[in-house]
C-alpha positions in Angstrom: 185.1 -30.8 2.5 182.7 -27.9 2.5 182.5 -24.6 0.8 180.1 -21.7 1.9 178.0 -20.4 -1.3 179.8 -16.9 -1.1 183.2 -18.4 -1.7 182.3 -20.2 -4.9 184.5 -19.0 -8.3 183.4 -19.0 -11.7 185.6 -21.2 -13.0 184.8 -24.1 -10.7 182.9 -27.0 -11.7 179.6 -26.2 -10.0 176.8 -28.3 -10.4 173.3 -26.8 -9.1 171.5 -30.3 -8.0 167.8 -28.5 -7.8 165.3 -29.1 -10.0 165.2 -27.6 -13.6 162.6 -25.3 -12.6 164.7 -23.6 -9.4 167.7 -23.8 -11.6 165.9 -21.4 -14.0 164.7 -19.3 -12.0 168.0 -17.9 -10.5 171.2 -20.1 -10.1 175.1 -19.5 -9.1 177.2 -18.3 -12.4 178.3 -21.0 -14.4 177.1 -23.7 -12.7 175.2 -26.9 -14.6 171.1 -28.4 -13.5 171.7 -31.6 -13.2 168.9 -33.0 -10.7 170.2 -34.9 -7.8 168.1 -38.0 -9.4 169.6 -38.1 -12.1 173.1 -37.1 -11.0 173.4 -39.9 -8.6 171.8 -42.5 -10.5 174.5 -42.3 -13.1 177.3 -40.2 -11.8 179.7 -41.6 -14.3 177.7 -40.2 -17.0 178.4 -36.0 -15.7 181.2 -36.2 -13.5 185.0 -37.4 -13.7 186.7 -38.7 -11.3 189.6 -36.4 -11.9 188.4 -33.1 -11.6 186.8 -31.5 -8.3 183.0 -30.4 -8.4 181.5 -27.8 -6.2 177.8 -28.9 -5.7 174.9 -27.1 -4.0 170.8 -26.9 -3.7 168.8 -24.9 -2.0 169.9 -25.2 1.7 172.4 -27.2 2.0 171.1 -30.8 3.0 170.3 -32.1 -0.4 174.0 -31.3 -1.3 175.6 -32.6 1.7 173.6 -36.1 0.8 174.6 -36.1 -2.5 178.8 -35.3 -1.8 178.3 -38.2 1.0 177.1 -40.3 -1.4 179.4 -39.2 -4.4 182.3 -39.5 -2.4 182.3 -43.0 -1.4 182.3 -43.7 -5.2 185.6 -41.9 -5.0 184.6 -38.5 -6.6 186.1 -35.4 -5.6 182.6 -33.3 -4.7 183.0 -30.4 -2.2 179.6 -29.8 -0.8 178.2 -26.3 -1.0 176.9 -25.7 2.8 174.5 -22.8 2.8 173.2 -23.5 -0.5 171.8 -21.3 -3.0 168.4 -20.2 -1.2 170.4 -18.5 1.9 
């Protein structure tokens, strides 16, 4: 599943996968830094497998990895396509 940056809501779970530096230097409303690193080498530690996250970068690709990844350990990620630098 895929979400265009534009049609993200505040109260989704949004998780900004860029580094801390680009994440402070402008990032969606309410989203969370966690660094793709560090996100997929210990999903279980941020994410539930319950709930839905909505997760971007900067473009797009990064993201789209990530949710690939994510998803075959059976989290519900939507990836973010246009990501935040569009």
């Amino acid at each position: 599943m895929n979400i265009f940056f534009n049609e993200l809501k505040p109260y989704y779970n949004i998780i900004d996968i860029r580094d801390n530096d680009s994440y402070n230097k402008g990032h969606a409303y309410n989203a969370i830094n966690i660094p793709y690193e560090r996100l997929l080498n210990n999903p279980s530690f941020y994410l539930n497998k319950e709930d839905k996250y909505y997760i971007y970068c900067k473009s797009g690709i990064r993201s789209k990895r990530a949710c690939e990844l994510l998803r075959l350990l059976n989290y519900n990620v939507v990836n973010v396509i246009d990501g935040y630098g569009k």
